[in-house]
N, C-alpha and C positions, 0 to 999 in steps of 0.2 A: 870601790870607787867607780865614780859613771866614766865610762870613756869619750873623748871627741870625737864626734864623726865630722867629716870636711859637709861643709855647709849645702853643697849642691846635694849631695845624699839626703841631706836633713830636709829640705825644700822640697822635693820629691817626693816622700812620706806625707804631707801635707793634704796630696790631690787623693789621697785613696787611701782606705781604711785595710791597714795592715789585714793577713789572713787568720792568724790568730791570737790569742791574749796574750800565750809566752815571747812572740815574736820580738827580738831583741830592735827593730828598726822601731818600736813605738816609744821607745826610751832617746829618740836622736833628737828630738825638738829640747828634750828635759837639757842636753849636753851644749846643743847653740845655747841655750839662753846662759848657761852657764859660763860660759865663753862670751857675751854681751854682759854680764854682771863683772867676769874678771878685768873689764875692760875699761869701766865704767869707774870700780873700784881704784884702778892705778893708775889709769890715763885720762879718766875723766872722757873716753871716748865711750862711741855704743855699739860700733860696728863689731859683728856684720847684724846689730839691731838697728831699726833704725830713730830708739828712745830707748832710755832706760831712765827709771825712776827706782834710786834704793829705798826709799821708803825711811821712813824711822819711827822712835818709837807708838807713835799714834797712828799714823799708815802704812799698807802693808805695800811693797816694793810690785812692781810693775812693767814689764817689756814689752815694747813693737817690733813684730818683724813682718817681712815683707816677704808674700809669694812669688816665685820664678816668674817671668812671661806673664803677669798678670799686675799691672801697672797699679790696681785698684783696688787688690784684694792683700788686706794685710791679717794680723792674728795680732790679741793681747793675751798677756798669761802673768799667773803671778810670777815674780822671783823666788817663791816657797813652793815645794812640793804638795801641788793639788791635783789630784787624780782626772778631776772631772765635775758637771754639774749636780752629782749625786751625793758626793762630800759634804759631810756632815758643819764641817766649818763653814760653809759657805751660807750657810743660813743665820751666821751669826754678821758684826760687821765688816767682817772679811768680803763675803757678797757686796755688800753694798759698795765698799771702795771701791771693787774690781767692776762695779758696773757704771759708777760715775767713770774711772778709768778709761773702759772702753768707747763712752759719750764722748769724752774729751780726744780722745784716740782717731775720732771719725773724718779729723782733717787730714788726716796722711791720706785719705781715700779720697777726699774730695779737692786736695794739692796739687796735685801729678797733672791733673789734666788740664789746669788754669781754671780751676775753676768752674769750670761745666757741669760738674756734678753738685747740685744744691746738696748741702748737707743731713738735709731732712733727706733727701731718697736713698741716704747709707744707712744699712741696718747690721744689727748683730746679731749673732747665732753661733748657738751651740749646741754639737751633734748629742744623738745618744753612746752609748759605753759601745757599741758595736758598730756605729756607724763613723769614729772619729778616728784617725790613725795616731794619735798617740793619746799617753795616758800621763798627761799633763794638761790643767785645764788651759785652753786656748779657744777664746773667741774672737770668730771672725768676725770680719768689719768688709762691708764689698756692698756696693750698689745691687739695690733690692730690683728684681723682675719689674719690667714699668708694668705687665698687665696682673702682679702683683699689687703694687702702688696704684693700678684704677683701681678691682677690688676695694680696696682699702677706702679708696677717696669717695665709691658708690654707696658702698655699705657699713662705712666706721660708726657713722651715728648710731648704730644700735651698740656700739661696744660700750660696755659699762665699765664697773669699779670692780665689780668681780667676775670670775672665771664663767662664760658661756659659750657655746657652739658658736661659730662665725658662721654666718647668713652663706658662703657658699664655697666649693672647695677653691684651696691655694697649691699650684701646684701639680693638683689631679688629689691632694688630700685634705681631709675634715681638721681643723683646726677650732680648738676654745682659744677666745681671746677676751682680754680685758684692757681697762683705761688705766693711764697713769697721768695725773695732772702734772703741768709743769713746777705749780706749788710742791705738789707731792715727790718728783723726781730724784731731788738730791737724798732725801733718806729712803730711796726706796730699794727691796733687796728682791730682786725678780728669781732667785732662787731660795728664798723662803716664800715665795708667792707662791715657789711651784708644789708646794706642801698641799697648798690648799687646793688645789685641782682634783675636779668631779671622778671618783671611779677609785681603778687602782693607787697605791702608793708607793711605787718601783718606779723610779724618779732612773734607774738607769736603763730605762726602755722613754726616756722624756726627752724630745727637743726643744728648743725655746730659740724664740726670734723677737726683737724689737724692732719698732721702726718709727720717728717722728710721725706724731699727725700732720695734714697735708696744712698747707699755708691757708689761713680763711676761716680754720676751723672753731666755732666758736667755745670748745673748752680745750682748748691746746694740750697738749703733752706728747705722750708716747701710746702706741699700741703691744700689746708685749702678746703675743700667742704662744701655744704650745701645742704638742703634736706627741703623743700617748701612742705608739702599737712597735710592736717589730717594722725591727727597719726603716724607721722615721730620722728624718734627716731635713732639720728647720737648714740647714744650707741651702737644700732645693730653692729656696724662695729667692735667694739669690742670682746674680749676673753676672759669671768673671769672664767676660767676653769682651769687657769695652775695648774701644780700640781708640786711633785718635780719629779717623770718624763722626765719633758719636752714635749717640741711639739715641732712640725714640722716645717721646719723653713720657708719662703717667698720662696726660690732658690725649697725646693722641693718639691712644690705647682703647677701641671702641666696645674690647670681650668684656666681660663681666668678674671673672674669674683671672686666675693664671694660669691654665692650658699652656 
């Protein structure tokens, strides 16, 4: 039986990828969700999630939960035991829910702050098998880098329907990306997509990031990348810094790149 861990412990494991695989603190995220389903189940409450979906027979169950000190960075994960983006089930329609899921998911990020965050500049990602602190699949949801989002808004038009090098690094890294139309959207499974990527086929050295095309674009949808080497981490492309401030927004981002 998985034990409870108290939730500030589990939130903590979040920001940093445990130091090794047996490390029992990578099993703490598996124990909150468990504790947001038992809750969900008898009181129809989600806390300390802040959504639970149980799912039924034709879809598979779903949780939000919310990072410490980070107003804007949340995680979705199944209610079933999924390892990670490399999981064999997830290329089947299991992916596909758990990735309309996390689209749907993307207003707890864009909520908090009134609204200042358009919801096209919130992306999702998902680490590789070494780069992720726990071994439950959980993708994030957090406002993408704005000179991530110029990138994008300079150079999308070449992004196609299938897997190719992105015109320049994200990050400081070489990224393939592809198009997803917004027709296309709802059935589509970004981790049976990632099968079909150029080269290796060791999907647990693979990160993946999505992110809306920018507002204008004339074949709308999603951009979905991926990031293939040791130690790749589609999180980098993210910003869990906002404050109530704000930043800067994609338009007045002049680099070319994400440096």
């Amino acid at each position: 039986m998985r034990r409870i861990v108290p939730l500030p412990i589990l939130l903590t494991t979040l920001s940093a990828p445990a130091r090794a695989a047996g490390d029992a603190s990578r099993d703490v995220l598996w124990a909150a969700l468990k504790t947001c389903v038992l809750a969900k189940s008898v009181a129809n409450r989600t806390f300390p999630c802040l959504d639970v979906d149980l799912g039924d027979k034709d879809r598979p169950g779903t949780a939000v939960l919310r990072a410490p000190g980070q107003p804007t960075h949340v995680v979705v994960m199944p209610t079933d035991t999924v390892v990670g983006l490399e999981a064999l089930v997830l290329r089947g329609e299991r992916g596909t829910a758990y990735w309309r899921a996390a689209l749907a998911a993307r207003r707890f990020v864009s909520d908090p702050p009134k609204g200042r965050i358009p919801v096209a500049e919130v992306g999702l990602a998902v680490n590789w098998a070494q780069g992720r602190s726990q071994d439950q699949l959980h993708i994030h949801l957090d406002c993408i880098k704005p000179r991530v989002l110029a990138a994008l808004r300079t150079h999308g038009h070449g992004i196609r329907a299938t897997w190719a090098p992105f015109a320049v690094p994200l990050a400081g890294d070489r990224y393939v990306a592809m198009r997803v139309t917004a027709a296309e959207a709802e059935r589509f499974n970004p981790f049976a997509a990632l099968v079909r990527l150029p080269g290796r086929q060791n999907l647990r050295q693979t990160s993946l990031t999505a992110v809306a095309t920018p507002a204008g674009d004339p074949d709308p949808g999603y951009y979905v990348l991926a990031y293939r080497a040791p130690r790749a981490s589609a999180e980098d492309l993210m910003d869990h810094t906002y404050s109530a401030g704000g930043r800067p927004t994609a338009n007045a981002i002049s680099a070319p790149d994400a440096e």
